[in-house]
C-alpha positions as CSV (number, residue, x, y, z in Angstrom):
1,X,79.5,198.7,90.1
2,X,77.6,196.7,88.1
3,X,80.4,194.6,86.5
4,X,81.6,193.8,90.2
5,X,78.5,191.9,90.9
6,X,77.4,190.0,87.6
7,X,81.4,188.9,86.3
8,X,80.6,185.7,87.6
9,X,77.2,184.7,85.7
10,X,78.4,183.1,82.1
11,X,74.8,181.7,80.9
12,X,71.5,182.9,81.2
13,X,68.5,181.6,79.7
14,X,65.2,183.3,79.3
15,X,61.7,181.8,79.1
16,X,60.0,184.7,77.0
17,X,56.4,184.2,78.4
18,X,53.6,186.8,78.5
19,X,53.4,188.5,75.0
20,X,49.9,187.2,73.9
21,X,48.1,187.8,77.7
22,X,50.2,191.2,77.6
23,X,48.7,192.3,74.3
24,X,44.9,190.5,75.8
25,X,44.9,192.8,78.6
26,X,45.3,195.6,76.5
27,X,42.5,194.9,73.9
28,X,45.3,194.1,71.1
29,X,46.1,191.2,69.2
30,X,48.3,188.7,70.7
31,X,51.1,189.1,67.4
32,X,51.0,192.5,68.7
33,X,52.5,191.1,72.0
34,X,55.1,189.4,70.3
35,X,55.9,192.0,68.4
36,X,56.6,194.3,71.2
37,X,58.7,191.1,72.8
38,X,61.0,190.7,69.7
39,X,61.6,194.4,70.2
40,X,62.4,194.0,73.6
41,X,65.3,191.2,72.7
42,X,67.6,193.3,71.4
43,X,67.7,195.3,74.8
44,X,68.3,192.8,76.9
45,X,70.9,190.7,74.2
46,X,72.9,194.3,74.6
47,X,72.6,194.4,78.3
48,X,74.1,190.6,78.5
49,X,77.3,192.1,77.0
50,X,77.5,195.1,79.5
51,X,76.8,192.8,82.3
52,X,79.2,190.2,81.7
53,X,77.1,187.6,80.3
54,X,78.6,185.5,77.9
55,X,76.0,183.2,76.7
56,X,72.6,184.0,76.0
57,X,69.7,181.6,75.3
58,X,65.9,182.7,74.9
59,X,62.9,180.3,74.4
60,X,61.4,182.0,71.4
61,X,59.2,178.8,70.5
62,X,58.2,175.4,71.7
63,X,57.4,172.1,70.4
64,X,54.0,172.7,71.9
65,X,53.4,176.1,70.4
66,X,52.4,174.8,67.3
67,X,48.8,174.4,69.4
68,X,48.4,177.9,68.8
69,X,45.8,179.1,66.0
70,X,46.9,178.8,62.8
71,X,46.9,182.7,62.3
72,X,49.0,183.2,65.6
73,X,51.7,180.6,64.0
74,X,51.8,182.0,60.7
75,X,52.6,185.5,62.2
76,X,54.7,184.5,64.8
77,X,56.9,182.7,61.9
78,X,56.7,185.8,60.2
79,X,58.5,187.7,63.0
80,X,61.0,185.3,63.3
81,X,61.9,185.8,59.3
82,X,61.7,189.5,59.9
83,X,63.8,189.7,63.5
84,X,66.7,188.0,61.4
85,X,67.1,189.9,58.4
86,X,66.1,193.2,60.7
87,X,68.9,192.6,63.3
88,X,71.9,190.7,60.8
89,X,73.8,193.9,60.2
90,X,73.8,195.1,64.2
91,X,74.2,191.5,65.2
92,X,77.5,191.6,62.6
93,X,78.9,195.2,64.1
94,X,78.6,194.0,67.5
95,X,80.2,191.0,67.9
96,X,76.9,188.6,68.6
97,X,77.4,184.7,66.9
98,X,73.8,183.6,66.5
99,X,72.5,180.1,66.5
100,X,69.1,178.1,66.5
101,X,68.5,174.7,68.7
102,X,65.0,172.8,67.9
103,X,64.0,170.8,65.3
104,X,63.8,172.5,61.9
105,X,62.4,170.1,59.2
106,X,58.8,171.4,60.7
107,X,60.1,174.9,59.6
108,X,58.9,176.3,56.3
109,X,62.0,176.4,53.6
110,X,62.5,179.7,53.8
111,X,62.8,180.5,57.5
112,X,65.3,177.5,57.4
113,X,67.4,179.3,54.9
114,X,67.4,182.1,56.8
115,X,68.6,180.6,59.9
116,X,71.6,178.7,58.4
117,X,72.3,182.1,56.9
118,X,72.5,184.2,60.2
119,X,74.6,181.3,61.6
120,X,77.2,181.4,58.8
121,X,77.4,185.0,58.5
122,X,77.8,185.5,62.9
123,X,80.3,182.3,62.9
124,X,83.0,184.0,64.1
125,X,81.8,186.5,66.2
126,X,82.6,185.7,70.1
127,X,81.5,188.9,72.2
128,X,78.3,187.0,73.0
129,X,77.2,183.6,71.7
130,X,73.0,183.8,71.3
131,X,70.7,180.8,71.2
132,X,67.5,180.8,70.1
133,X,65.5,178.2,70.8
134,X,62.7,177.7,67.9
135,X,60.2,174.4,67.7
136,X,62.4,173.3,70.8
137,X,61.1,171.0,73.1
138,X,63.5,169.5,76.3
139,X,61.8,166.0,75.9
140,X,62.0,165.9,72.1
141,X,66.1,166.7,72.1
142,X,66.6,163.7,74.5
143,X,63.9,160.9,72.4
144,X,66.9,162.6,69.4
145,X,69.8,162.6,71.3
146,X,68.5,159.2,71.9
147,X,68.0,158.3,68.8
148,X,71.1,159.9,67.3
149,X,73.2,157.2,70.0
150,X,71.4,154.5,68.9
151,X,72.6,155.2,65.7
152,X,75.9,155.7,66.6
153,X,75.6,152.2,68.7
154,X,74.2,150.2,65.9
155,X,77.4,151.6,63.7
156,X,79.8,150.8,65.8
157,X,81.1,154.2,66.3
158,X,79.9,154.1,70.2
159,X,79.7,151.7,72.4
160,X,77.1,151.4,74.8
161,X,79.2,151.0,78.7
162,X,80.8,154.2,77.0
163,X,77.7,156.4,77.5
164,X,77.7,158.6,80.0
165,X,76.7,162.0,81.0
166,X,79.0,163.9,79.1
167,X,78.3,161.6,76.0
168,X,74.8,162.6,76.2
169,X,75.6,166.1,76.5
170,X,77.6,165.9,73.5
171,X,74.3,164.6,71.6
172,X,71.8,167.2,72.6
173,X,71.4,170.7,70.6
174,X,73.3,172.5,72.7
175,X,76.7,170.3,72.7
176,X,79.6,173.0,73.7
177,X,77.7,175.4,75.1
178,X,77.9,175.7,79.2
179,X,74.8,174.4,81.3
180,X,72.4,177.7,81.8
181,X,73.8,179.3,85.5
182,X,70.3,181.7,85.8
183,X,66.5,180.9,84.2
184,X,64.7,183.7,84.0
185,X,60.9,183.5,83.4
186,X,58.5,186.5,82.8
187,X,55.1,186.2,83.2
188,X,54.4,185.1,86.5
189,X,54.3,181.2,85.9
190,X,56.3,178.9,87.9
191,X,56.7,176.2,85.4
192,X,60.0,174.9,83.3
193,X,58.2,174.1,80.7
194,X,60.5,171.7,78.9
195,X,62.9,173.8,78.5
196,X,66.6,172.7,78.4
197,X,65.1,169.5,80.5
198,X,68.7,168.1,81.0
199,X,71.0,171.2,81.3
200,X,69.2,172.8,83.8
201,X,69.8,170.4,86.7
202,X,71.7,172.7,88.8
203,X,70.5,176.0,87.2
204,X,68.7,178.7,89.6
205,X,65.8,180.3,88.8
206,X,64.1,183.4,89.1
207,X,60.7,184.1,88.1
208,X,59.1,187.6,87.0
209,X,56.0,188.7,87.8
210,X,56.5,191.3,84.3
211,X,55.9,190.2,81.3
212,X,58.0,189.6,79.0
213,X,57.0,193.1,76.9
214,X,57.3,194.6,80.0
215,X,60.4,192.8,81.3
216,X,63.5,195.8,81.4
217,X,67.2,195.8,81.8
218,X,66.5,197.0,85.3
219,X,64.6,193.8,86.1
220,X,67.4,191.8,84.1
221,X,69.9,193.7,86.4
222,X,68.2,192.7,89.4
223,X,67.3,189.0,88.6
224,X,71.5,188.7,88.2
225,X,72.5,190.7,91.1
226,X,70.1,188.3,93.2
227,X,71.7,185.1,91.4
228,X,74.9,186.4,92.7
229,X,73.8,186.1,96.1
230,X,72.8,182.7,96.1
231,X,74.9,179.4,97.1
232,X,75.3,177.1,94.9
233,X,75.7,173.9,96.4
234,X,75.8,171.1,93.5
235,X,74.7,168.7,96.1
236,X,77.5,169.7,98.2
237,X,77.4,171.4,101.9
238,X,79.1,174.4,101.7
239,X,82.7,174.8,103.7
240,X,82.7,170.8,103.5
């Protein structure tokens, strides 16, 4: 039953949101939040692959996180370190090709290493392609993008009335992987929050009162089965 209604959905992206206020409300330390949301990842990264999904893209940190307290950064670093060696050998087995969109020179040099590592080792790996988006911003990969065409213009390897939509998309982090067809954001909040700014044109949405350590596969279930019974118009009138 559940394969009926989700084989249509290919991407879903996930705004993780709620771990610190999670752990607040509970009289814990906010790492503690996260730590119960990077434990709730590999849930809902299987559940993608019984439900059809083939792409898979969670906000994990953004270009304004770095706002945080030192201490919250340091550890939430730490996790990330930890999540990839942790999950490389299940991530291997079952089929998952891993990759990271954001800026990395801001990344310390070992959390670098580690990413180019999982990439490599998951290259080849197609029963679900998983994005991870780390010191990402939406603004900041267009003012790249931007300035990776002016580059390109001032070269001579593109020419300027040759820009168009596609060209961009071919210049942003996320060049070959499909626009997101579902956002999902825990939490409560009804905000984008720069995330995938230009891909997310036509994307629905569905926002979560939960969470994110308290987001399930049930909820994830229900967010898709609801996205299946939308129409997407594209700017169209549907029947026209």
């Amino acid at each position: 039953m559940i394969k009926s209604i989700i084989k249509d959905i290919n991407h879903v992206a996930i705004i993780m949101d709620g771990n610190g206020r999670w752990a607040e409300a509970r009289g814990l330390a906010r790492l503690e939040g996260h730590m119960r949301g990077a434990r709730m990842v590999k849930k809902i990264v299987r559940a993608s692959k019984t439900f059809g999904v083939k792409h898979l893209t969670l906000y994990a940190f953004s270009t304004e996180n770095w706002n945080r307290s030192k201490k919250e950064v340091s550890g939430l670093m730490s996790i990330f370190k930890r999540y990839i060696k942790a999950e490389s050998a299940d991530m291997l087995a079952e089929g998952v090709r891993m990759k990271f969109i954001g800026e990395r020179s801001p990344l310390d040099d070992k959390l670098r290493e580690l990413i180019g590592w999982i990439e490599e080792l998951t290259a080849d790996n197609t029963a679900l392609y998983l994005t991870i988006a780390l010191n990402y911003g939406g603004r900041d990969e267009l003012v790249r993008a931007s300035k990776k065409m002016a580059k390109a213009v001032e070269t001579g390897t593109l020419r300027p009335e040759d820009i168009d939509e596609s060209t961009i998309s071919a210049y942003l982090d996320t060049a070959g992987t499909p626009d997101p067809d579902l956002i999902i954001r825990t939490s409560g909040e009804y905000r984008t929050s720069n995330f995938l700014t230009w891909q997310a044109s036509y994307s629905e949405y569905a926002f979560i009162d939960e969470s994110w350590p308290d987001f399930t596969v049930a909820l994830y279930e229900r967010a898709i089965s609801n996205f299946r019974m939308r129409e997407r118009r594209f700017g169209s009138v549907i029947g026209k």
